[in-house]
ZAMAR-696914 format. One record per residue (C-alpha): residue in one letter; x, y, z. Coordinates in steps of 0.001 Angstrom, whole numbers, padded with zeros to 6 digits, always signed. Layout:
// residues N
aXYZ ...
This chain:
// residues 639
x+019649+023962-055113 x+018544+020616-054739 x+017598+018351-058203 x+014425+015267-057842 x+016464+013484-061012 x+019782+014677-060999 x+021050+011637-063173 x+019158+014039-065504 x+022167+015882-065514 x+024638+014060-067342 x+022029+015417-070627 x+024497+018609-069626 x+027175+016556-071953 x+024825+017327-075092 x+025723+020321-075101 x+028835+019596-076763 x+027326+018563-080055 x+025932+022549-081197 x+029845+023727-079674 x+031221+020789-082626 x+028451+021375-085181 x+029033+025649-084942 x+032963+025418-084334 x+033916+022634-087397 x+031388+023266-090045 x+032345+022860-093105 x+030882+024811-095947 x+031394+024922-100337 x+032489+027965-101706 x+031465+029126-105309 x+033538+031267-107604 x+031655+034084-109076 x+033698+036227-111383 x+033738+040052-111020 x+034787+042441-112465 x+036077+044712-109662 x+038075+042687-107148 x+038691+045496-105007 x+034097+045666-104283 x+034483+041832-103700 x+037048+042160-100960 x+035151+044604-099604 x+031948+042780-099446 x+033593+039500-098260 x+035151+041699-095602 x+031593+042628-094094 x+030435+039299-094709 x+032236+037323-093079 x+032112+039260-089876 x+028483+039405-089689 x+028515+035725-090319 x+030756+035026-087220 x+028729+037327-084862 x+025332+035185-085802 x+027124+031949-085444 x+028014+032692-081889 x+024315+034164-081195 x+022811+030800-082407 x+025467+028720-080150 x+024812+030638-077241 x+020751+030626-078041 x+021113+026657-078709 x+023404+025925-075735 x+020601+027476-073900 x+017680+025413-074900 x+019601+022345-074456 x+020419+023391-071091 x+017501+024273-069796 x+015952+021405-070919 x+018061+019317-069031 x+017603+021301-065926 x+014018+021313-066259 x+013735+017570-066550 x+015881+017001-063771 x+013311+019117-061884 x+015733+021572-059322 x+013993+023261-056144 x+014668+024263-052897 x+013612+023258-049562 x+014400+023444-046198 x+016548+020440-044478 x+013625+018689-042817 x+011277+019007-045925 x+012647+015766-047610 x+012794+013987-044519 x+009908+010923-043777 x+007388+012027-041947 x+005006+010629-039292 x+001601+012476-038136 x-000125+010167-034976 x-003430+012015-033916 x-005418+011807-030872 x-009124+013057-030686 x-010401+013599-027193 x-013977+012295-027223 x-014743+012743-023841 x-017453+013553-022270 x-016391+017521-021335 x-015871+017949-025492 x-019975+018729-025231 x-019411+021946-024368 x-020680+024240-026641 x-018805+026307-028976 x-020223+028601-032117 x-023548+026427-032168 x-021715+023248-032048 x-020131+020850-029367 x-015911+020958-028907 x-016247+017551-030276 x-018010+018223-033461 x-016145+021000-034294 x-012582+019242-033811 x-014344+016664-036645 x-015152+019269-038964 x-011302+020745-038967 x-010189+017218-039356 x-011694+016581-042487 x-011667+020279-043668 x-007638+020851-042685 x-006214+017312-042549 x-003810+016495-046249 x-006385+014175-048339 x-002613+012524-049308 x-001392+011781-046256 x-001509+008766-044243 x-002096+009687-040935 x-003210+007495-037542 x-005517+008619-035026 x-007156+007253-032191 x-009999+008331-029611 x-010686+007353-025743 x-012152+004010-027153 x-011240+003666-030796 x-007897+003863-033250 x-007395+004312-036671 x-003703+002980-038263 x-002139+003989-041246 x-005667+005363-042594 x-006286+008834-045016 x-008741+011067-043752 x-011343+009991-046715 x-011274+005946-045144 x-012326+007380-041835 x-014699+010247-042842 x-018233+008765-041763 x-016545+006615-038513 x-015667+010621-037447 x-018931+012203-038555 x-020738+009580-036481 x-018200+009477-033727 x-020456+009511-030036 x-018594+010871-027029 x-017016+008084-024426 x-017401+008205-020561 x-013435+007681-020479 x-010738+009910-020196 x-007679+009508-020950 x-004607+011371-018781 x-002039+013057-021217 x+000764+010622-020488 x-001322+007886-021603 x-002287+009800-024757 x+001272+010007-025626 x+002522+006567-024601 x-000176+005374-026714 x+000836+007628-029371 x+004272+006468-029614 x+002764+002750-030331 x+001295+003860-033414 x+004763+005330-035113 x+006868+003448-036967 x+010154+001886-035609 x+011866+004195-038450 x+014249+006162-036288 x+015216+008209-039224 x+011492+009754-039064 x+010039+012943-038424 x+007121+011838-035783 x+004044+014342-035175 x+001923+013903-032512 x-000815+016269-032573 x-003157+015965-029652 x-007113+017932-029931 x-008380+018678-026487 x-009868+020849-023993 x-007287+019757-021734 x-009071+019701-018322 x-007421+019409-015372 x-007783+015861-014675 x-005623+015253-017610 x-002837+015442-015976 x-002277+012950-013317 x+001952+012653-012953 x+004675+014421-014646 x+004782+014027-018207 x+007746+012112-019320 x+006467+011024-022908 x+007480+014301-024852 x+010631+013121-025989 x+011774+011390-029640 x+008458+013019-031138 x+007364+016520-032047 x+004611+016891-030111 x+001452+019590-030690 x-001446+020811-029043 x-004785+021990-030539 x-006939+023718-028033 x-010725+023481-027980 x-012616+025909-025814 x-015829+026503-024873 x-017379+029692-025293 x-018431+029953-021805 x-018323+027973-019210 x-021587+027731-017198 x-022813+023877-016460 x-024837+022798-014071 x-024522+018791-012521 x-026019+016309-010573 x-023547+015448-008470 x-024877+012455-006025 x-027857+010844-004818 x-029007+009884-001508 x-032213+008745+001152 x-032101+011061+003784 x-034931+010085+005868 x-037749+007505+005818 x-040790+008985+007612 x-043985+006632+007942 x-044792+005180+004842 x-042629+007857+002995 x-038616+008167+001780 x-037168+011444+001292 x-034441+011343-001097 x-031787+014121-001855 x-030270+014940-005031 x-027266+017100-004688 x-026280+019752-007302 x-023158+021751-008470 x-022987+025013-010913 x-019657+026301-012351 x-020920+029712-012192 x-023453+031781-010693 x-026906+030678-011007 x-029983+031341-009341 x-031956+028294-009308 x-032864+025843-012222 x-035717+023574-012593 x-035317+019683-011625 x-037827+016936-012281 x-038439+013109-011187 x-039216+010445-013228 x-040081+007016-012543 x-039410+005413-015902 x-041360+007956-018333 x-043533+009122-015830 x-042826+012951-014074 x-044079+012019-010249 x-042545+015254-009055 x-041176+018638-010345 x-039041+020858-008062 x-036583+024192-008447 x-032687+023863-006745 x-031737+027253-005137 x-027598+027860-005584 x-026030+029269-002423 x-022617+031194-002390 x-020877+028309-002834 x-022500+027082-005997 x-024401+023979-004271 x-027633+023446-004429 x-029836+020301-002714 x-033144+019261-004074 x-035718+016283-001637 x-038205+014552-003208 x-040816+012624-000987 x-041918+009290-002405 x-044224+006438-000850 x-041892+003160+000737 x-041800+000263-000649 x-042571+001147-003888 x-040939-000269-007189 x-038950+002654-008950 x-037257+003086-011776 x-035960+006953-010888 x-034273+009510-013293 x-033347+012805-011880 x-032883+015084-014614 x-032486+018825-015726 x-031648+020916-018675 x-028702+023672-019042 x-026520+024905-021430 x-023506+022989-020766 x-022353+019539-020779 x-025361+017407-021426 x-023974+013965-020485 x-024221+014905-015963 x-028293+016378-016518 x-029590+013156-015868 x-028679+010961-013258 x-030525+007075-012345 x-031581+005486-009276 x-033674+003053-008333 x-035489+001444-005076 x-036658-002452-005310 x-038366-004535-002902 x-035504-006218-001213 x-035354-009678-000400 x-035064-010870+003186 x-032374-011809+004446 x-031682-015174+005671 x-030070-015261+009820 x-029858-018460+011315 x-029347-018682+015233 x-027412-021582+016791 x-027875-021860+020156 x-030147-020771+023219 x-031326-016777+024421 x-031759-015537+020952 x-034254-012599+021725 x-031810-010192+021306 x-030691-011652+017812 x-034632-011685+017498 x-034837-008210+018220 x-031909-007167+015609 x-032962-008933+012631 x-036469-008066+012193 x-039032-009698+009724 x-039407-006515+007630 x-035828-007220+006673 x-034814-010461+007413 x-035758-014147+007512 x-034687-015202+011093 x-034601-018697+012383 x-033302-020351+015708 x-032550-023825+016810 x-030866-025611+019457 x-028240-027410+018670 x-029524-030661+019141 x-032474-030123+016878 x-030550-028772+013970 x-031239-029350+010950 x-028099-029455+009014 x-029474-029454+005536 x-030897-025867+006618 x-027360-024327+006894 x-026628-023864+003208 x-029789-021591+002416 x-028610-019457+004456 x-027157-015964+004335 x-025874-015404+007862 x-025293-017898+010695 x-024638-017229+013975 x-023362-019469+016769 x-024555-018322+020109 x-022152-019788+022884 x-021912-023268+022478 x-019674-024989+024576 x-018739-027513+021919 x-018658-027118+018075 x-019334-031081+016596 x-017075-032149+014045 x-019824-032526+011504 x-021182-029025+012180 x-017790-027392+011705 x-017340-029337+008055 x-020468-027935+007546 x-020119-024731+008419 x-016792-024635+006305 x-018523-025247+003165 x-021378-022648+003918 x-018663-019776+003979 x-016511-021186+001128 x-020009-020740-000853 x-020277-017193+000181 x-022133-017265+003348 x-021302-015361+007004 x-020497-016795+010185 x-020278-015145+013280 x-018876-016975+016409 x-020066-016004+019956 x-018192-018704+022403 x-019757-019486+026034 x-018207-019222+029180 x-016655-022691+029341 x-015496-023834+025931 x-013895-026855+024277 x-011117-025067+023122 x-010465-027426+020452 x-013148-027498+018758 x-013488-024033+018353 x-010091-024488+017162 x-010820-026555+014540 x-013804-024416+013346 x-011314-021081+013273 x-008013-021917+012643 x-008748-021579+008654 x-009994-018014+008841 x-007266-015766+009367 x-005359-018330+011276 x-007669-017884+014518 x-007361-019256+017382 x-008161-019091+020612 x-006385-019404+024113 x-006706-019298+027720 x-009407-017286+029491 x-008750-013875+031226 x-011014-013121+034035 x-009792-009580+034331 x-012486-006760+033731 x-012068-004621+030846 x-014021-001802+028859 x-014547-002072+025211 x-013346+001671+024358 x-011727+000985+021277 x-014265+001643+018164 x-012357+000930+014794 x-014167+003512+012809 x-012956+001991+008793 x-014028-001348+009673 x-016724-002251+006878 x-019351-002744+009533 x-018934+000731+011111 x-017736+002588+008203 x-021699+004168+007601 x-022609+004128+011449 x-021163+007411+012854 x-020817+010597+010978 x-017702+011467+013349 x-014882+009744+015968 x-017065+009328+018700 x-015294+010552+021926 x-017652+010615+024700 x-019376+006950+024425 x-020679+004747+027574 x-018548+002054+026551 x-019676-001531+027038 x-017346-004358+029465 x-016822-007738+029468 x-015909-009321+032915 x-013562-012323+031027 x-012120-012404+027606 x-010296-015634+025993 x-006730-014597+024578 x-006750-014327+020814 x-003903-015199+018330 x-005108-013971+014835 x-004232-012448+011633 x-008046-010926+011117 x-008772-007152+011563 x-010011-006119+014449 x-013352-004394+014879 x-014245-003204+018533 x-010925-004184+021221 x-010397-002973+024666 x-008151-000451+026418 x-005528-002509+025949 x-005904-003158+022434 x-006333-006374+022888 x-009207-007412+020460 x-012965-008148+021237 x-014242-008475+018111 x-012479-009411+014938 x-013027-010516+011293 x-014420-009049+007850 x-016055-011158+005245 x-017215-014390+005687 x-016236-014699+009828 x-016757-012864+012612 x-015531-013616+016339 x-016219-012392+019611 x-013844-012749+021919 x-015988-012754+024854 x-019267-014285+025838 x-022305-011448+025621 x-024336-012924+028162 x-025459-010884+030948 x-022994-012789+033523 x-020277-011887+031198 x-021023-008573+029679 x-023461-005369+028956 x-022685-005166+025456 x-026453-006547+024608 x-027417-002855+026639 x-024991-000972+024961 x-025890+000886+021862 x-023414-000890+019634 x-024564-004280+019657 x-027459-002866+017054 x-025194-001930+014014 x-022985-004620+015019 x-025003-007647+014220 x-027420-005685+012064 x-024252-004721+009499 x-022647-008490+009600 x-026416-009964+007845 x-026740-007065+006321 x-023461-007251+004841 x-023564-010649+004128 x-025965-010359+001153 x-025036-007449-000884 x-028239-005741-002258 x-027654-003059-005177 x-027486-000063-004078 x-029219+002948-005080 x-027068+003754-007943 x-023634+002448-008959 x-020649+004196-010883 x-019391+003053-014413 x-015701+002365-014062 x-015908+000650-010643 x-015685-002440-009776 x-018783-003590-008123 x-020604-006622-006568 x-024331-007579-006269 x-025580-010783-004799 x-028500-012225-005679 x-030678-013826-003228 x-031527-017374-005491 x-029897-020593-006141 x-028812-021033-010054 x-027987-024213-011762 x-025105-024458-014101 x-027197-023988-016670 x-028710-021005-015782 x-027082-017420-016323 x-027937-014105-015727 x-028219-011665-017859 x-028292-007142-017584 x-030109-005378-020189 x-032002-002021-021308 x-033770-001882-024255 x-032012-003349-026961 x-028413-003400-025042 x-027421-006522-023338 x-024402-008434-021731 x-024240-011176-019638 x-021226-010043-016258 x-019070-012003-014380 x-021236-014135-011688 x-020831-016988-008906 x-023325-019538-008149 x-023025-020183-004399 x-025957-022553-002968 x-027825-019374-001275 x-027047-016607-003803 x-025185-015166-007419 x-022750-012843-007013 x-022428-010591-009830 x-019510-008575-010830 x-019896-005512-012767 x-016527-003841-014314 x-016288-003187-018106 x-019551-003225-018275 x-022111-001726-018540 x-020738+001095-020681 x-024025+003257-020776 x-026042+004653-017888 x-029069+004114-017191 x-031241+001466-015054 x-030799-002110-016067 x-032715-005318-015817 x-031338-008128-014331 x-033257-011031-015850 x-032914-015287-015392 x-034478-016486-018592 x-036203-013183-019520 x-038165-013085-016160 x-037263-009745-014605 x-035691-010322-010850 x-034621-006546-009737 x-032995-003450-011345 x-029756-002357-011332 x-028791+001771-011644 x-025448+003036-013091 x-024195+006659-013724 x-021464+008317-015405 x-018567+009496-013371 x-018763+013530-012634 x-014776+013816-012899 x-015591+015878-016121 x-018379+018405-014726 x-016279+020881-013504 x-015288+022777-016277 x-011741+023615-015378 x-008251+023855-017476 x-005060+023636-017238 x-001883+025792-018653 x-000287+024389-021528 x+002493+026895-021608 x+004789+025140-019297 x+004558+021887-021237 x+007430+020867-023668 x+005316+020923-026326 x+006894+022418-030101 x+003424+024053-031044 x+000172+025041-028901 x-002748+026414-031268 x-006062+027411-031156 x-007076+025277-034875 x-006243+022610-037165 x-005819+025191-039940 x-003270+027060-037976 x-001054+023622-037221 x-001297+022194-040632 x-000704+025273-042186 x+002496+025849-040486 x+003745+022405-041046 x+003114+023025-044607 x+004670+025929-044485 x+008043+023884-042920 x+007724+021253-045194 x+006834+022891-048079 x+009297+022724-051517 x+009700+025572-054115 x+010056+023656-057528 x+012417+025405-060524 x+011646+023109-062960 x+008971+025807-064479 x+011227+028166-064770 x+013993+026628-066893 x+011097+025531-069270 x+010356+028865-069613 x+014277+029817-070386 x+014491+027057-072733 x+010804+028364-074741 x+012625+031896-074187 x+016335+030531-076139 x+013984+029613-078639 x+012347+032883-079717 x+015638+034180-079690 x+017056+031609-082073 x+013875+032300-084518 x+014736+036139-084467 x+018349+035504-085449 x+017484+033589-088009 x+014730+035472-089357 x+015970+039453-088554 x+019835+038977-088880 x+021688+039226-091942 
């Protein structure tokens, strides 16, 4: 037995006073005169023995209200060892996006609210944090509405992040008991390493499930084919179960242009192609309704009039550039060297010199500048170069430099197939190509990565970026690699490359660039927005284009504006990853974890129940009330 006030108990020494009082009372005796003595003794016999027995009835009744007053109001109780100990309760609420699964006519998410501020002490401090928002040292009454209103995040955070984070939120007490009680449906993609954060801290898991787990998704978007004046685009789809087919629909903005119905084959996958006229402005949503998770039925797109992009030629026999870069496309200009018109090179997006036999100083300080802005220079050399020159130009891109010619034949049979500009070109290793030859190649000394190279893996065509460099001259003298069928996605891919367009859609949560085909002032900044959301991203003015930068934000999908001055220049898709579509769990049983439950009620109740303290204090009240009856009766019943 444990007291709250045990100084209380030196009242215990009061009991000494009733032992004095009923042990050393004095009393005044009266002579009565009578006339038989022997009655008198007789009497005084009997009283005096039924005096002593009610004396010691009244000590023991008195030592007992005295005593059990003192007990009382040192309050005893019992309790188990941890039950005094501090404690520390940190609580994570998984807001994610696979929490809008349905259970009992409400979402995971809204249900793990309701237990929260059903179940949760109204006493005790607690912290608890989301994907995107925390809560220190707060009651559950201070945080009521913020959880009520709570909207589900497209983040997810892996379990050993949870509980790292957790651990930031207790105190530095060591003496502590520290709770961590995590609420999740604890999907698979939780776990991303072996947990290692379990330890120092009591941790507990609250289970949310949904009742079933049928969702449907739209997984990706893509154009399949352009036919005429028309664009078929695909929209791929994935069910977690069994399903037939399910209606899908295409908007452009809030206008249905086209309804169709996805058949599911054995493997759950369905594909859905919508035909829509080229070069048309549209704002596309892709959307569908199910049962499931809500946040993966709609998924954005959308197709702008692209800007041309600008190729300059430097040089003589440019048809086959001419050919490449097309006017539906691209902006393509030629001049001869001699005619150039050096204030032209800066607009540009993509310049290519087309064997020169010398590279003037001022053209190479020029051409310097025009790729430290952003813009893309390929380098064809000539059959009789001034080595030096070309030196000069090279040398600061990847260290580059040229050397003596080899006039040895050799076949260009090595394709590097993860090299940005043939990454999208084949849909396999090609083995069985007509490979292309060069008669001479210079030697190369570089640090750039190579592209196309020949038997002998020496390179033939090297760079990434901002530079490009053939190794060999592509005239017909020289080479067949104008005939062969790689010189197309070749040059196409280096100005296509060079201004980068948005695509189709983009994915929240990755990094991505846009560049913007216009010249911006200082002054001027871009800005994203949708309705009534807005935020400006990270951007670079070069002198032909703006690079914009998209990571943090945006944090909704949706298709965006991108705007100079409120004038609308081109829109800008973004979707929410589809890590969270698959509705699939993991085992918690192998996890050192102290509790795993199905509710709040069931967790707090048993931490009550360990923490819980069974007070006396009641009881000796009631002994001391009892004492005094007793006292009352002996004084009032015995004689």
């Amino acid at each position: 037995m444990q007291f709250k006030y045990p100084e209380i108990l030196w009242g215990l020494f009061l009991l000494i006073i009733p032992i004095i009082i009923h042990l050393f009372q004095l009393r005044k005796f009266k002579k009565t005169p009578f006339t038989n003595v022997k009655l008198l003794k007789e009497v005084v016999s009997k009283s005096r023995k039924s005096s002593q027995l009610k004396k010691w009835l009244l000590l023991v009744t008195r030592l007992g209200i005295i005593a059990a007053l003192v007990l009382a109001f040192a309050q005893p109780f019992f309790a188990n060892k941890t039950a005094l100990t501090e404690k520390e309760t940190v609580i994570y609420l998984d807001n994610s996006f696979s929490m809008q699964a349905i259970k009992e006519n409400g979402s995971l998410l809204s249900n793990a609210v309701q237990e929260l501020i059903k179940e949760t002490p109204k006493d005790q401090k607690i912290s608890l944090f989301t994907n995107d928002k925390v809560y220190r040292n707060v009651d559950i009454k201070e945080i009521q509405n913020d959880l009520l209103s709570i909207e589900n995040s497209n983040t997810q955070l892996p379990l050993n992040a949870i509980l790292l984070k957790a651990k930031t939120l207790f105190s530095k007490n060591t003496a502590s008991i520290k709770n961590t009680i995590v609420i999740s449906d604890f999907q698979r993609n939780m776990i991303s390493s072996e947990l290692d954060s379990l330890e120092n801290t009591d941790t507990h898991f609250v289970i949310k499930r949904p009742d079933n787990n049928l969702n449907v998704s739209i997984d990706s978007l893509y154009i399949d084919t352009v036919i005429n004046e028309n664009i078929n685009i695909v929209a791929k789809l994935t069910s977690t179960s069994e399903l037939e087919s399910t209606p899908v629909s295409l908007y452009n903005g809030k206008k249905l242009i086209a309804k169709t119905s996805a058949s599911f084959n054995t493997n759950k996958k369905a594909e859905v192609t919508f035909t829509i006229p080229k070069n048309n402005t549209l704002k596309g949503l892709v959307t569908l309704t199910d049962k499931g998770l809500k946040y993966d039925n709609n998924f954005y797109f959308n197709l702008d009039k692209r800007p041309k992009i600008k190729i300059l030629a430097i040089g003589e026999n440019n048809s086959f550039l001419k050919r490449i870069y097309t006017k539906e496309d691209f902006a393509f200009s030629e001049y001869q060297l001699k005619n150039l018109n050096y204030s032209l090179l800066q607009k540009q997006n993509t310049i290519v010199l087309n064997e020169l036999t010398n590279i003037p100083n001022a053209l190479t300080t020029a051409l310097h500048s025009f790729t430290k802005e952003g813009g893309t220079l390929v380098v064809i050399p000539s059959k009789q170069i001034n080595l030096d020159s070309y030196n000069t130009l090279t040398s600061v891109y990847f260290s580059t430099k040229l050397n003596k010619e080899i006039p040895k034949e050799q076949a260009i049979s090595n394709i590097h197939f993860s090299h940005p500009i043939y990454a999208q070109v084949f849909e396999k290793k090609v083995t069985n190509f007509q490979y292309p030859k060069a008669q001479s190649t210079y030697e190369l000394q570089t640090k750039a990565s190579v592209a196309l190279s020949y038997t002998n893996r020496t390179p033939f065509l090297v760079g990434q970026g901002s530079f490009y460099l053939f190794c060999a001259p592509l005239s017909k003298e020289n080479s067949n690699f104008k005939n062969s069928p790689l010189i197309v996605p070749t040059f196409y891919n280096m100005g296509e490359q060079s201004l980068k367009s948005p695509q189709l859609y983009a994915t929240l949560g990755e990094e991505l660039k846009v560049d913007i085909a216009m010249e911006t002032n200082k002054d001027h900044i871009l800005s994203v927005e949708k309705e009534e959301y807005q935020f400006i991203p990270r951007q670079e003015s070069h002198a032909n284009k703006t690079s914009l930068h998209f990571v943090e934000n945006p944090i909704y999908d949706g298709v965006y504006k991108i705007t100079n001055k409120k004038n609308h220049i081109q829109n800008i898709s973004f979707n929410y990853s589809r890590n969270e579509s698959d509705l699939n769990y993991i085992s918690l049983e192998n996890l050192n974890s102290k509790t795993i439950e199905n509710s709040l009620e069931t967790l707090f109740s048993k931490m009550q129940k360990d923490n819980s303290i069974n007070a006396l204090w009641k009881w000796f009240v009631t002994f001391a009330l009892l004492f005094m009856i007793l006292e009352m009766l002996f004084q009032k019943f015995l004689k």
